[in-house]
C-alpha angles and dihedrals in degrees: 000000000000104000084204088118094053116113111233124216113284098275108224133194121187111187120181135130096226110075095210098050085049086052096048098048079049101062098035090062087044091060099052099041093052089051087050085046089229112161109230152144128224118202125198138227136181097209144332101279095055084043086058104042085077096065080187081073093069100065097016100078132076090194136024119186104192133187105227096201099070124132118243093014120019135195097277094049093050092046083052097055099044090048091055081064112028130026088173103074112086109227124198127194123218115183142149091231119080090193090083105062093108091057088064107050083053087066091047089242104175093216141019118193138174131241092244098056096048104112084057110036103041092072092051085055103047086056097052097051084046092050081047094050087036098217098188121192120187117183118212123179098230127187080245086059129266119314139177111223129199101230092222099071094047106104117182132335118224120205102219141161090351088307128090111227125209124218099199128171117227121132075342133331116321126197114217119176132192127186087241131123109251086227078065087047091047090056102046089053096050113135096023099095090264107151120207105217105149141024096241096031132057112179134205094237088206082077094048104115096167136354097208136162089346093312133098116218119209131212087246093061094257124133127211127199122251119194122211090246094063093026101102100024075054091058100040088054089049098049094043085046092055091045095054095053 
């Protein structure tokens, strides 16, 4: 099974010329990751110019926090070069210089904070890139034990024999089951792009790759029935739902 749909750890760069400060921002996100219990890795670096002599940096990261006052190559010009290649990765400046701010929103940063403020804003502003990313965990107490679950790899949930069984993707593909009805399930993963189409299927949308002569393929390679009661009501939700994202 192709582990293309699993989510890595959040990738982190901290890039900053004074070692404490790199230290500090460190353990600070450390701190509110692990209490949000996100996987991740944060990677250090000393100033631009040793950020950029890896060209893999400017499309590998989800997050850059960047000091903009550095000597050679400072903060902005960082920010530049990784948005040539990459709108994607969310950059945050942290600096000790209010005057900068506009350089940052030139660069579309979705924070800048200073240095002073740190303790309290970083956190703010790791919630809100997570709510953008929208990194979703749901806990279930399976037979199998509890487990929290990302939203995105789980691909569908089948009603069968009086228990509803999860296909999730993680290292392949994984089978939880839980002596739940799936109308319970349905209701728990609201909100989350979890389509009902079928009374015995509900299915994650973001793995839809076609709704076709009364079946849904996955990108796994899986196919779903579709019965002709649902069929069209199915279509219309998917394509609302691909026009929404």
């Amino acid at each position: 099974m192709s582990q293309n749909f699993v989510r890595p750890q959040l990738q982190i760069a901290v890039c900053d010329d004074e070692p404490y400060a790199r230290k500090r921002i460190q353990r600070l996100l450390e701190n509110c990751l692990d209490k949000r219990e996100i996987s991740y890795t944060i990677t250090l670096y000393g100033s631009g110019r040793e950020f950029l002599e890896k060209p893999e940096n400017l499309t590998g990261f989800d997050v850059v926090f960047l000091d903009i006052n550095m000597e050679e190559i400072d903060g902005i010009q960082t920010a530049e070069r990784i948005r040539s290649f990459h709108s994607d990765t969310y950059l945050v400046f942290i600096t000790s210089y209010i005057h900068y701010a506009l350089e940052g929103y030139r660069v579309n940063a979705v924070r800048y904070i200073l240095k002073e403020t740190l303790d309290t804003a970083l956190e703010e502003c790791v919630d809100a890139i997570l709510e953008k990313m929208r990194i979703s965990y749901v806990t279930f107490s399976f037979i199998q034990g509890e487990r929290k679950l990302y939203t995105d790899n789980l691909l569908y949930v089948e009603s069968r024999s009086h228990k509803s069984v999860f296909y999730y993707l993680e290292n392949g593909q994984n089978i939880y089951e839980i002596y739940e009805k799936l109308d319970q399930i349905e209701e728990r993963l609201e909100g989350f792009g979890f389509l009902r189409v079928h009374k015995s299927y509900l299915v994650n949308q973001k793995h839809i790759r076609q709704i076709c002569n009364y079946r849904i393929l996955l990108d796994t390679g899986e196919e779903i029935p579709v019965p002709r009661s649902r069929y069209q009501q199915t279509k219309e939700a998917f394509a609302a739902y691909k026009g929404g994202n």
